[in-house]
C-alpha positions as CSV (number, residue, x, y, z in Angstrom):
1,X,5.8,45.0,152.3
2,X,3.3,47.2,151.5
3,X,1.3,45.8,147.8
4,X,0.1,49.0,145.8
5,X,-2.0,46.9,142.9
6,X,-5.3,46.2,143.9
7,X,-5.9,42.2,144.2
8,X,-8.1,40.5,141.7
9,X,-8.0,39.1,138.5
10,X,-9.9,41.6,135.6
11,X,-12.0,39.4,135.0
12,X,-13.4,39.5,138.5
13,X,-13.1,43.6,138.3
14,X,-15.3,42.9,135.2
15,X,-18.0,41.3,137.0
16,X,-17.8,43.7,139.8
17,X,-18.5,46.3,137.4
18,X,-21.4,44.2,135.2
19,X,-23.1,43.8,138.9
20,X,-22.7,47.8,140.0
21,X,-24.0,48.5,136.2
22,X,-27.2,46.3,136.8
23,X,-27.6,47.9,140.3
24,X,-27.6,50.9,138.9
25,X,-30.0,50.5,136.1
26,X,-32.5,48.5,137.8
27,X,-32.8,52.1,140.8
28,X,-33.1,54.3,137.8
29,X,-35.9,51.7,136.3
30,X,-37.2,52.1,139.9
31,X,-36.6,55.9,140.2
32,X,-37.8,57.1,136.7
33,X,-41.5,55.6,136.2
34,X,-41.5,53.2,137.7
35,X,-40.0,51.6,134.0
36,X,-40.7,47.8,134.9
37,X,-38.9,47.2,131.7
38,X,-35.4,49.3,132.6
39,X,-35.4,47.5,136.0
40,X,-35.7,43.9,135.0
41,X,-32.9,44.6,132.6
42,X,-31.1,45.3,135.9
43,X,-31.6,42.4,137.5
44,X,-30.8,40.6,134.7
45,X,-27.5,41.9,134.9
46,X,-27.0,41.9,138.5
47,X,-27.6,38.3,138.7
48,X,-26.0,37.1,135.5
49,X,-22.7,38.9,137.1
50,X,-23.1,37.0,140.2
51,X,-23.6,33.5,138.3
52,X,-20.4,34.6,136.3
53,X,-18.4,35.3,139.3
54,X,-19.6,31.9,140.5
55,X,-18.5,30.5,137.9
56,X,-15.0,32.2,137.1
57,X,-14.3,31.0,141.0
58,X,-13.9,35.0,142.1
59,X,-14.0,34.5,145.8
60,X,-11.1,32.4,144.9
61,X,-9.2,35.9,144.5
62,X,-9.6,37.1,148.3
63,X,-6.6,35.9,150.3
């Protein structure tokens, strides 16, 4: 039986995204200046999605 949802909870989609966000931002802060400011705003939000995905248990959602 084939499953056509993706797995996860949204709350770990949600993190997913937070984490691509701050990825994103901190290249730009990289990219455009360098904007020191822009990019530690990314890796504030890279890492604060990885501690919440620690601490929602995410990797609990691969099977």
């Amino acid at each position: 039986m084939v499953e056509s949802s993706p797995r996860g909870r949204p709350v770990s989609w949600a993190v997913v995204a937070v984490v691509i966000v701050g990825f994103i931002v901190g290249g730009l802060g990289l990219i455009l200046g360098p904007t020191w400011w822009l990019f530690w705003v990314g890796v504030v939000l890279s890492v604060g999605g990885i501690v919440v995905g620690w601490a929602t248990g995410m990797m609990e959602d691969v099977h």
